[in-house]
LUMSELUM-612569 format. One line per field, with one value per residue: residue number from 0; residue in one letter; x, y, z of N, C-alpha, C in turn. Coordinates in steps of 0.02 Angstrom, whole numbers, padded with zeros to 5 digits. Layout:
N
seq	(NUM; ...) $
type	(A; ...) $
nx	(X; ...) $
ny	(Y; ...) $
nz	(Z; ...) $
cax	(X; ...) $
cay	(Y; ...) $
caz	(Z; ...) $
cx	(X; ...) $
cy	(Y; ...) $
cz	(Z; ...) $
# end
This chain:
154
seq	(0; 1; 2; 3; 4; 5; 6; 7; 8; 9; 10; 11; 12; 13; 14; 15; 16; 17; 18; 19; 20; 21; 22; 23; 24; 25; 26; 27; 28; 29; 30; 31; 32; 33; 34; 35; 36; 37; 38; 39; 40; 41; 42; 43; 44; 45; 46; 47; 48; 49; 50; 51; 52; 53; 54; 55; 56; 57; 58; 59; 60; 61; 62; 63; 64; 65; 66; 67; 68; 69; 70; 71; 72; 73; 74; 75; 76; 77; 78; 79; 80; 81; 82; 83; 84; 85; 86; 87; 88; 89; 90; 91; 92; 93; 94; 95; 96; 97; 98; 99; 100; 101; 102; 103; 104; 105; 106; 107; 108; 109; 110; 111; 112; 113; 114; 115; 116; 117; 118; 119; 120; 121; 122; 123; 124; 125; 126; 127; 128; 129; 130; 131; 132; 133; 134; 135; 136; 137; 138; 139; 140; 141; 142; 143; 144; 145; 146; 147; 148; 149; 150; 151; 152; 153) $
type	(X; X; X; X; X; X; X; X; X; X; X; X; X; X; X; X; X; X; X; X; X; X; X; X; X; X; X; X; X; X; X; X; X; X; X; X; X; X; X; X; X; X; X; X; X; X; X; X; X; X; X; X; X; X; X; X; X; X; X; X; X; X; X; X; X; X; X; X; X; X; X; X; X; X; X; X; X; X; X; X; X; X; X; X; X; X; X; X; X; X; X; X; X; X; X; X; X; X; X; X; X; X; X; X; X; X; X; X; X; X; X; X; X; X; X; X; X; X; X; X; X; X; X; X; X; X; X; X; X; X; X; X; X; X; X; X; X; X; X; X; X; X; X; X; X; X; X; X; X; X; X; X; X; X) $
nx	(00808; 00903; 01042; 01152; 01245; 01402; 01403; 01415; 01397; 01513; 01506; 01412; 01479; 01575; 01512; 01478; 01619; 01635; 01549; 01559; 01697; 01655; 01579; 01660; 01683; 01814; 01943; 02057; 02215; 02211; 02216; 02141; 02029; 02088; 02110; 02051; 01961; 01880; 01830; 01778; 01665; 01572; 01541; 01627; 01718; 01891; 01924; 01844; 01805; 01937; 01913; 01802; 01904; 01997; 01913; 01894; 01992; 02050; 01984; 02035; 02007; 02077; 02232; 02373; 02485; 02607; 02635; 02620; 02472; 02323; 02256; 02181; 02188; 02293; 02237; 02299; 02426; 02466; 02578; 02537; 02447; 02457; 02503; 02656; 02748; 02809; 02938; 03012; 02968; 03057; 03164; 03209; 03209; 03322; 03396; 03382; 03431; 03573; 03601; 03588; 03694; 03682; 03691; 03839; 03982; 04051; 04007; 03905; 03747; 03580; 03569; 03447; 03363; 03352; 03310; 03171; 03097; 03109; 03030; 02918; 02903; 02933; 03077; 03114; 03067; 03141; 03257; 03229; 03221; 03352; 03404; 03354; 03453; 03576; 03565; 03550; 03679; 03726; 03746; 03863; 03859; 03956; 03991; 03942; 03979; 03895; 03809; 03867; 03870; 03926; 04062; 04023; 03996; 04048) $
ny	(-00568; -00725; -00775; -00868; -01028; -01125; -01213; -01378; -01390; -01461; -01585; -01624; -01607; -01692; -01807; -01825; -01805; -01936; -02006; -02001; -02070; -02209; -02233; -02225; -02121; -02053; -02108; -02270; -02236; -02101; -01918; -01808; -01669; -01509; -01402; -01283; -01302; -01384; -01297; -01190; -01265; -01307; -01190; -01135; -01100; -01116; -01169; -01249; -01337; -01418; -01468; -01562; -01651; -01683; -01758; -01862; -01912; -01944; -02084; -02151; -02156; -02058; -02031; -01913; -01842; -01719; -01567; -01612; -01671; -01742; -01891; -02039; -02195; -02341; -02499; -02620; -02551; -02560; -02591; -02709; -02640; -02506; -02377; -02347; -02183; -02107; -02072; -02170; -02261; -02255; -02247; -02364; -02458; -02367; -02453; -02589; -02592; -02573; -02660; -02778; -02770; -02655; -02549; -02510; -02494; -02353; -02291; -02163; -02098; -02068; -01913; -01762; -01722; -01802; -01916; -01872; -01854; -01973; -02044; -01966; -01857; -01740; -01637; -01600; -01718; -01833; -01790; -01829; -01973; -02008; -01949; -02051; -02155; -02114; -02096; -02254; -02284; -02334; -02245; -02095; -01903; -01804; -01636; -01549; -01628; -01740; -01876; -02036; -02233; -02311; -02447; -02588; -02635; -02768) $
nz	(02480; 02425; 02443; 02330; 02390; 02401; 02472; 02493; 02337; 02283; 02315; 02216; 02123; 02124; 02119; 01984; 01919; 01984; 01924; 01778; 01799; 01821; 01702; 01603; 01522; 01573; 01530; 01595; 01635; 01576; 01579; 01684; 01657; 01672; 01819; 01786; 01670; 01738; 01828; 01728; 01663; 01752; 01830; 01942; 02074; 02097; 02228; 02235; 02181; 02185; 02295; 02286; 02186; 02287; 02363; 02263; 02255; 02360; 02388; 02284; 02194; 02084; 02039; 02095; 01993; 02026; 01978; 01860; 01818; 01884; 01868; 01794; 01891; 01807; 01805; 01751; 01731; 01867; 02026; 02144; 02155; 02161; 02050; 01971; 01980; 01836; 01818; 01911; 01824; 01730; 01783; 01811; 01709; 01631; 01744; 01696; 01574; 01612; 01694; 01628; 01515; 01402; 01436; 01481; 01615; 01614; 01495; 01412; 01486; 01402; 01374; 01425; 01366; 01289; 01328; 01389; 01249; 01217; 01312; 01313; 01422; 01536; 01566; 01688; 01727; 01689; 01750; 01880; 01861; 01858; 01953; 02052; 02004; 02019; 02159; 02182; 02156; 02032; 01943; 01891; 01893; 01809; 01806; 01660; 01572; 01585; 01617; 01674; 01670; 01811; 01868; 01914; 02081; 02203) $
cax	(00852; 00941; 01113; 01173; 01285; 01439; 01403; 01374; 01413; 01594; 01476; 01360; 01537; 01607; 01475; 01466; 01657; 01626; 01496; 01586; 01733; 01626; 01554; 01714; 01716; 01883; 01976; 02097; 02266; 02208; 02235; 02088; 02032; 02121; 02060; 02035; 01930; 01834; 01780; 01730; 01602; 01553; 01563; 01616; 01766; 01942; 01945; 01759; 01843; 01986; 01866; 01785; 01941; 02024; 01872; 01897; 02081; 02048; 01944; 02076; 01990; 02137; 02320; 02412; 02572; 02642; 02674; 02572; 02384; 02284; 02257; 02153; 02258; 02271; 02237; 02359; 02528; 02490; 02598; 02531; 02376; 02476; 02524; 02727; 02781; 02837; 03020; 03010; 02975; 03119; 03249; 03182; 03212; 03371; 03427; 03388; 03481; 03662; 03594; 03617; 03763; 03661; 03735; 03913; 04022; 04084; 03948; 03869; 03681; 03558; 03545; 03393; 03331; 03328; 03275; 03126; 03077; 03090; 02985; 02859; 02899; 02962; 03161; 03110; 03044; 03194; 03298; 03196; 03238; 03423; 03431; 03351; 03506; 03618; 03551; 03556; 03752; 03734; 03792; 03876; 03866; 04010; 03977; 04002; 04002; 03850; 03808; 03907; 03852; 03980; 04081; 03984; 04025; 04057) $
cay	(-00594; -00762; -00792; -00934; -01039; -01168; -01282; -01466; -01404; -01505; -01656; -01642; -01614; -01753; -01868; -01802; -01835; -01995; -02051; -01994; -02124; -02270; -02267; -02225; -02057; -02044; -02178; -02287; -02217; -02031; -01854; -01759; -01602; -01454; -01362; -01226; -01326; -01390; -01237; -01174; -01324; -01319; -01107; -01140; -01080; -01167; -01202; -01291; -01377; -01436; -01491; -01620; -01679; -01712; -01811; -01913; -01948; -02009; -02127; -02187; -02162; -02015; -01990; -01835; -01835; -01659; -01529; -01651; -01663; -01778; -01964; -02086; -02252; -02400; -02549; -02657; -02535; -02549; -02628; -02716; -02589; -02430; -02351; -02319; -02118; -02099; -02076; -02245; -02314; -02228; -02264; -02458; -02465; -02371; -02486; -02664; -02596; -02553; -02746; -02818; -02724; -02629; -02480; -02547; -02463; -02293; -02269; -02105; -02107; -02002; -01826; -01748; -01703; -01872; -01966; -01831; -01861; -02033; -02068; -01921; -01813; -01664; -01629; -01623; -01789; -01863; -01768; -01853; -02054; -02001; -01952; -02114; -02199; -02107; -02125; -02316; -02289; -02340; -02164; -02014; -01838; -01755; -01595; -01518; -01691; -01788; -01945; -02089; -02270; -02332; -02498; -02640; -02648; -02836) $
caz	(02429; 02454; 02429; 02315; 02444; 02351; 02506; 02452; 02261; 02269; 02318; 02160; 02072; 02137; 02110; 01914; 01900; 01998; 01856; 01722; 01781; 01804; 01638; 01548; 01474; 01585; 01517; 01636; 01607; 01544; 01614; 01699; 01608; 01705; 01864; 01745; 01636; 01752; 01859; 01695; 01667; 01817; 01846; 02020; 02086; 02105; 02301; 02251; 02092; 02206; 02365; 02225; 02177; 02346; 02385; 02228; 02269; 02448; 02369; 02246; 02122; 02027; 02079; 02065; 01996; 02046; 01928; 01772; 01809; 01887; 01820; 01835; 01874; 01756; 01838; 01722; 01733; 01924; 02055; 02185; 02172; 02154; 02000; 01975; 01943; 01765; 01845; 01919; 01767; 01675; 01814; 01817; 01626; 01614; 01769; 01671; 01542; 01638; 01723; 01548; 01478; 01356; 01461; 01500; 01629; 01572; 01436; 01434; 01475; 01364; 01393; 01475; 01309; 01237; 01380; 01362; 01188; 01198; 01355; 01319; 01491; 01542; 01578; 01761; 01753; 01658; 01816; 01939; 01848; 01846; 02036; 02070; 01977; 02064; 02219; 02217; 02155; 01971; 01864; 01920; 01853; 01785; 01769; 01588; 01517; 01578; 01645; 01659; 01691; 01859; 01869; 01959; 02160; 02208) $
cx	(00896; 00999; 01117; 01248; 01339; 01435; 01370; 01393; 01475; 01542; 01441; 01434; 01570; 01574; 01474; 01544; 01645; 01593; 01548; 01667; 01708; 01609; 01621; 01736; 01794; 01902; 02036; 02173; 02273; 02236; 02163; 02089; 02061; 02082; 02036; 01966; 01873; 01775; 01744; 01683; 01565; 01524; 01543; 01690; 01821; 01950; 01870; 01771; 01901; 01959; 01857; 01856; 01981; 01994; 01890; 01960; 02076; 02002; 01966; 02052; 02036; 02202; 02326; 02485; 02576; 02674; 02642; 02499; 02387; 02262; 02191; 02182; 02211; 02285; 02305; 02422; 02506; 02535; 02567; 02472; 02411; 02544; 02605; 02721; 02811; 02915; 03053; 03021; 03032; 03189; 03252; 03197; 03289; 03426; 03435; 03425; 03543; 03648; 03606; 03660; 03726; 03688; 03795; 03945; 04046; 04048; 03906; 03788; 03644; 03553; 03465; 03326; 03325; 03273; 03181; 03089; 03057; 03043; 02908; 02857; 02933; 03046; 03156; 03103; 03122; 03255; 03306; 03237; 03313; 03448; 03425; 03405; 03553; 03618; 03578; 03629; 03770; 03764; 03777; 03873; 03935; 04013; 04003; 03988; 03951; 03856; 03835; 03883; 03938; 03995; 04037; 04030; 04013; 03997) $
cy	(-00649; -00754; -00862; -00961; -01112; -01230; -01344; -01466; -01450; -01557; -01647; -01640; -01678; -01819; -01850; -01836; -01921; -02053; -02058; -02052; -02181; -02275; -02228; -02157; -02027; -02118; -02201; -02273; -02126; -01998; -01826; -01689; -01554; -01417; -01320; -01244; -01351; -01336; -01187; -01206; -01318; -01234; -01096; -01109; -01131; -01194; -01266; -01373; -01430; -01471; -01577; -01659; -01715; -01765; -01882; -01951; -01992; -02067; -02177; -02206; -02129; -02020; -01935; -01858; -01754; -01630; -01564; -01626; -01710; -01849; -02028; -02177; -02308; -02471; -02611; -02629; -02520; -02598; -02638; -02659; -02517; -02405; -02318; -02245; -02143; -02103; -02129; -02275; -02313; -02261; -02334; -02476; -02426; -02436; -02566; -02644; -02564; -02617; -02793; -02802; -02714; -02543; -02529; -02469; -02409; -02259; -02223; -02120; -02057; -01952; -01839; -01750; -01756; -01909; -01927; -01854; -01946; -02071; -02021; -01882; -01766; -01702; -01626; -01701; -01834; -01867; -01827; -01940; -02047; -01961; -02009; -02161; -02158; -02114; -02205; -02332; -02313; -02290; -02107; -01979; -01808; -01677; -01563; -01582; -01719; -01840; -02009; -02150; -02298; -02402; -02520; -02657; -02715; -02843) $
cz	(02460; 02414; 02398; 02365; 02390; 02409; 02479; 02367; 02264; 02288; 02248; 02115; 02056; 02104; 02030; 01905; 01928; 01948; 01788; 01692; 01788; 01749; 01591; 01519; 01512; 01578; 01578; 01616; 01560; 01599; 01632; 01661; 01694; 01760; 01823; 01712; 01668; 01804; 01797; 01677; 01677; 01848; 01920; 02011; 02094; 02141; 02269; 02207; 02134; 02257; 02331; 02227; 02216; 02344; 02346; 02239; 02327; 02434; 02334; 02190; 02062; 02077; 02047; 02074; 01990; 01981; 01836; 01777; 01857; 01846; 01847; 01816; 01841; 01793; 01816; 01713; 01787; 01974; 02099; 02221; 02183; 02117; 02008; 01961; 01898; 01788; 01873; 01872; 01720; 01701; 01825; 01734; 01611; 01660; 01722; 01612; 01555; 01664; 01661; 01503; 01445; 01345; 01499; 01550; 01613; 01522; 01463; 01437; 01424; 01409; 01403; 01415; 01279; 01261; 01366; 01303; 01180; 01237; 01358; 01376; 01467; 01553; 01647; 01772; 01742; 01718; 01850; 01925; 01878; 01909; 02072; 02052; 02017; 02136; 02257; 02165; 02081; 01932; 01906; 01854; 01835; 01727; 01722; 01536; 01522; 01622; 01621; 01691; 01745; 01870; 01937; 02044; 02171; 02269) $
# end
């Protein structure tokens, strides 16, 4: 009696997702279907499902944003050949507007829950933009109350 062996299956995987993004059925700018989803497909296991996927990443063919999915990047919202985080893009967009008084000095920013709704992310992600603004000294927290956009340093 032989044994079925999963060696080399993450290569025939790979090369299957590999096809499947050259000719399009993963669009540039989608989400990968779910480890879940694909070890059922596939009815391999998750380390085998995950092997595949590495491969495809070191290849640059998907990013992983942490805690989302898997993506496969869009050549036209990339910089300089590599795709911003969603939190980037949020804290780059609330920054040009506190750079154009749209957010003035003292003006509360949205809540977590707006920012959310209006950019399509999570409340982590929303976090994440709004440490980046504090970070580079634009709006403090005051806890209880929220975020506040901070007078311009000379």
């Amino acid at each position: 009696m032989t044994r079925r062996t999963s060696w080399g299956v993450y290569l025939r995987i790979t090369a299957v997702l590999r096809q499947r993004l050259s000719d399009g059925t993963y669009a540039p700018g989608t989400r990968l279907p779910s480890e879940a989803a694909l070890c059922g497909e596939f009815k391999v296991s998750r380390n085998t499902v995950r092997r595949a996927l590495v491969a495809l990443e070191t290849d640059g063919l998907i990013s992983v944003v942490n805690g989302v999915g898997r993506f496969v990047p869009d050549p036209e919202a990339t910089e300089q050949g590599k795709q911003r985080p969603k939190h980037e893009r949020i804290a780059a967009d609330l920054c040009a507007q506190i750079n154009n008084g749209t957010l003035a000095p003292g003006d509360a920013l949205p809540s977590e829950a707006r920012i959310s709704k209006r950019y399509g992310v999570t409340r982590f992600t929303a976090r994440q933009a709004f440490a980046v603004l504090e970070g580079d000294g634009l709006v403090e927290t005051m806890h209880g109350k929220g975020r506040f956009v901070l007078p311009r340093r000379p």
